[in-house]
C-alpha positions, 0 to 999 in steps of 0.5 A: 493468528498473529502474522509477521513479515521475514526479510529472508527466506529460510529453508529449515524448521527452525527458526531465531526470532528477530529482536522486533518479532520477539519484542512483538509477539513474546512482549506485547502479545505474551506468547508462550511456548506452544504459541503459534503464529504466521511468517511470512517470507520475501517469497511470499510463502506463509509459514505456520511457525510454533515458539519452542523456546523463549529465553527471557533474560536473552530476550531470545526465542526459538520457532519450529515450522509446522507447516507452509502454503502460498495464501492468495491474498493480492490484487491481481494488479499491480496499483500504485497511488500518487497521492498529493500532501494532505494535510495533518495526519492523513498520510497515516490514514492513507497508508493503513486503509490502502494496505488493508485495501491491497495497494502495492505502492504508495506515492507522496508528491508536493502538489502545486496546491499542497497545503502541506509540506516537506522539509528536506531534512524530514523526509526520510524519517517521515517514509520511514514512519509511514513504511512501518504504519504499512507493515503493521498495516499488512500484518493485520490485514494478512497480507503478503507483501508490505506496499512501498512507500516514497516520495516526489516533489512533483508530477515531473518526476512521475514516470510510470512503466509502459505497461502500466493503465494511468489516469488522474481522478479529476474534480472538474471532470466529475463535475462535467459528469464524466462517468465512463473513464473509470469503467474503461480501465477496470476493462482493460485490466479485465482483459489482462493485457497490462498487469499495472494501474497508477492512479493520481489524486490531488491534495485539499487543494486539487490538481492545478492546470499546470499539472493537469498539462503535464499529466495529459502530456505523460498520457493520463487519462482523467477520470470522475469519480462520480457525483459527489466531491471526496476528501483528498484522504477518501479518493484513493480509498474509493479507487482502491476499493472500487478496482478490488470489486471490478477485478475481485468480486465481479 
């Protein structure tokens, strides 16, 4: 079943479809009267709602609730990726797969290395375009929150929250065959005591020795990701998929 995002919550049964669910479902998806599809709300509870009406002309529609639950979908911890300019198109692969992978905020920085780079004055239209790949993204993946998408010109401006696990997946401790820093965060996670995980990881050109420094100095741990060298793009994804195992499926 189809499912969107609300930006409010409603207390009654019926509901006015706004113009970008209209556009979408009555549009591009063809529904028609007797057509039911998913809400969900900033509450996180998932509507089961029915179109009742739809005036063309208008380009207006009217929904009836038919029911309501609380679907249990999130990774039980808050993870955060800090994810180095990639170069081309990569920040759009990142953004859906991590969405579809249960990530809750997804952070962009300059790295020393970067190739990549963003003019000031394209910024905001660049999270703006990557927010809405994460909306469709949670949509398709029946989600029930949509992750944050932002950016920083650099580590400096990384400030994690005190309860949170931080580490940095680093290419030189893989290659120094560290195996077991990994291990020990889904541990503590495990345990429950912190309910909050920002892992960093370095565009093409890795993460440079400054910034190794200044990580290590906000206590980062630095941890391998096993034997083999990945793509800036499949880094997190593996994280990602890794944590929903050890936190998920275990």
């Amino acid at each position: 079943m189809q499912r969107y995002f609300s930006e409010q919550n409603f207390s009654g049964n019926t509901l006015n479809l706004s113009e970008e669910v209209y556009k979408h479902a009555v549009v591009v998806m063809r529904m028609k009267a007797g057509s039911k599809f998913e809400l969900v709300t900033p509450d996180k509870v998932v509507h089961v709602m029915e179109l009742v009406t739809i005036d063309s002309a208008k380009k207006q529609a009217v929904a009836h609730e038919c029911e309501r639950f609380e679907h249990r979908v999130e990774l039980p911890v808050e993870a955060t990726i800090v994810c180095g300019l990639p170069k081309n198109d990569k920040t759009d692969l990142i953004v859906m797969k991590a969405t579809e992978l249960g990530v809750s905020k997804i952070v962009f920085f300059a790295g020393d290395w970067s190739v990549a780079r963003w003019a000031k004055q394209k910024q905001a239209k660049k999270l703006e375009r990557l927010q809405k790949i994460a909306k469709s993204a949670a949509e398709q993946s029946h989600r029930t929150t949509i992750p944050e998408v932002s950016y920083l010109d650099g580590l400096e401006d990384l400030l994690p929250d005190e309860d949170t696990v931080v580490l940095c997946a680093y290419e030189e401790s893989a290659k120094a065959g560290e195996k077991g820093m990994l291990v020990k965060v889904f541990d503590v996670l495990k345990t429950g005591e912190k309910k909050k995980v920002t892992a960093v990881f370095g565009p093409e050109g890795g993460i440079s020795p400054k910034e190794v420094e200044l990580l290590k100095k906000k206590g980062f741990s630095f941890a391998g990701l096993g034997p083999r060298i990945m793509r800036a793009e499949t880094a997190p994804l593996y994280f990602l998929s890794a944590l929903s195992f050890a936190l998920e499926l275990e």
